[in-house]
C-alpha positions as CSV (number, residue, x, y, z in Angstrom):
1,X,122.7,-87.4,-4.6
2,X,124.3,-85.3,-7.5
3,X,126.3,-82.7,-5.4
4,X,127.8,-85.1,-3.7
5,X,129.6,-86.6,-7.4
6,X,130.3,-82.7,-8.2
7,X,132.7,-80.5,-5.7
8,X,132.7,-76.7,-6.7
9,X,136.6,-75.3,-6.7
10,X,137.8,-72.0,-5.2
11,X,135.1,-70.1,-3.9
12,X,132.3,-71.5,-6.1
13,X,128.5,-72.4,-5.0
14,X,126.4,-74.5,-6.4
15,X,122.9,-73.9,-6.0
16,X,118.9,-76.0,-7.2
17,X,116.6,-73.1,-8.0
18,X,113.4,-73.6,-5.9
19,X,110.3,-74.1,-8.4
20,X,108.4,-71.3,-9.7
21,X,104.7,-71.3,-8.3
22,X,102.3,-72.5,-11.3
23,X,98.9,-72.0,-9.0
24,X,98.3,-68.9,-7.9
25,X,96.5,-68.5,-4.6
26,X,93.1,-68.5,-6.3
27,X,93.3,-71.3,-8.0
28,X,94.5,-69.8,-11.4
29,X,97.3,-71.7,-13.7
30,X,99.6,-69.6,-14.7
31,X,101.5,-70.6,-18.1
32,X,104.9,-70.6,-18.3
33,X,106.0,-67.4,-20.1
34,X,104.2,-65.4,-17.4
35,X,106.4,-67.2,-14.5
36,X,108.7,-65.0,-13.4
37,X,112.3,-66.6,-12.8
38,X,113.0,-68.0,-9.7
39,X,115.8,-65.6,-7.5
40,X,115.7,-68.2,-4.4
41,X,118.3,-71.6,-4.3
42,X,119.2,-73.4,-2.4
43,X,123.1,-74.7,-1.4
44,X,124.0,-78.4,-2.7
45,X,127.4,-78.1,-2.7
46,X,130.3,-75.4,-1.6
47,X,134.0,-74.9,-2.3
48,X,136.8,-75.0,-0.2
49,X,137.2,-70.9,-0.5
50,X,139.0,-68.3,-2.7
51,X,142.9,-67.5,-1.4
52,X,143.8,-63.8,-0.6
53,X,146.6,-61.6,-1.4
54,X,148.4,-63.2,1.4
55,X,147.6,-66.4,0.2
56,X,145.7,-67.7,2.9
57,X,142.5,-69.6,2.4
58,X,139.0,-67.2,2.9
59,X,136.5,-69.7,3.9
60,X,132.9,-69.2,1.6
61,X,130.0,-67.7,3.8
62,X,127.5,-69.7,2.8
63,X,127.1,-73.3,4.0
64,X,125.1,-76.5,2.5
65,X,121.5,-76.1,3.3
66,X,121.1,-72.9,3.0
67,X,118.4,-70.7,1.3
68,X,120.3,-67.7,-1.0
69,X,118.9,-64.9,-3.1
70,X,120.6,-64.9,-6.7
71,X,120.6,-62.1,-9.2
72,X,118.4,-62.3,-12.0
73,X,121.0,-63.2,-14.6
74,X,124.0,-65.5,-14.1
75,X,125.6,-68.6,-13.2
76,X,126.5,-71.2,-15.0
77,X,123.8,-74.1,-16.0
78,X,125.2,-77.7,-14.8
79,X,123.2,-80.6,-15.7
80,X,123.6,-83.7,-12.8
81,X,121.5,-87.1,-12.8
82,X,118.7,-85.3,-15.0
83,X,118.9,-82.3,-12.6
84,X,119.5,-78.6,-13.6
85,X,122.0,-76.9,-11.1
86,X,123.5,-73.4,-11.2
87,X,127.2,-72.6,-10.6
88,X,127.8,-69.3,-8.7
89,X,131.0,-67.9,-7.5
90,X,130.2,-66.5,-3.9
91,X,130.5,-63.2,-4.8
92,X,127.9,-63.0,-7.1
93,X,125.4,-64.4,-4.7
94,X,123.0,-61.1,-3.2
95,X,122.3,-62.7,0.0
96,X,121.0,-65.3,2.3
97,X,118.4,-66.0,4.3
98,X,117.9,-66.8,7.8
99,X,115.4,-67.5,10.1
């Protein structure tokens, strides 16, 4: 798997934007300048955490796995084994989802 080659540093998150829908419920193909952009990832890889004023180690909320909501613009395009992944620092990340 490519995230497992690539570790993110500090309190950086890389994500895999899920697939934008190309079928609409009724069966009609939509073309792809009418797709919106994907917000929803999901976590391939974490960093260890960003260090406080006090210089101790904040651990990153999110963990592998996970399904996050990403702003609209953003990130920072990686390219892995043919794969397009997007580097976020955890900040910039809107949310998560849980079940």
């Amino acid at each position: 798997m490519a995230f497992r080659k690539f570790l993110p540093l500090f309190d950086r998150v890389l994500v895999e934007r899920l697939v934008a829908e190309t079928v609409t419920k009724g069966g009609i193909m939509l073309p792809e300048k009418s797709q919106g952009k994907v917000l929803q990832a999901t976590v391939m890889a974490v960093g260890p955490g960003a260090r406080n004023k006090n210089g101790e180690l904040q651990p990153v909320n999110v963990k592998v796995g996970e399904k996050v909501l990403l702003p609209e613009y953003g990130g920072t395009k990686v390219d892995l084994d043919d794969k397009e992944y997007y580097l976020f620092r955890e900040g910039d990340i809107l949310g998560k989802y849980v079940d």
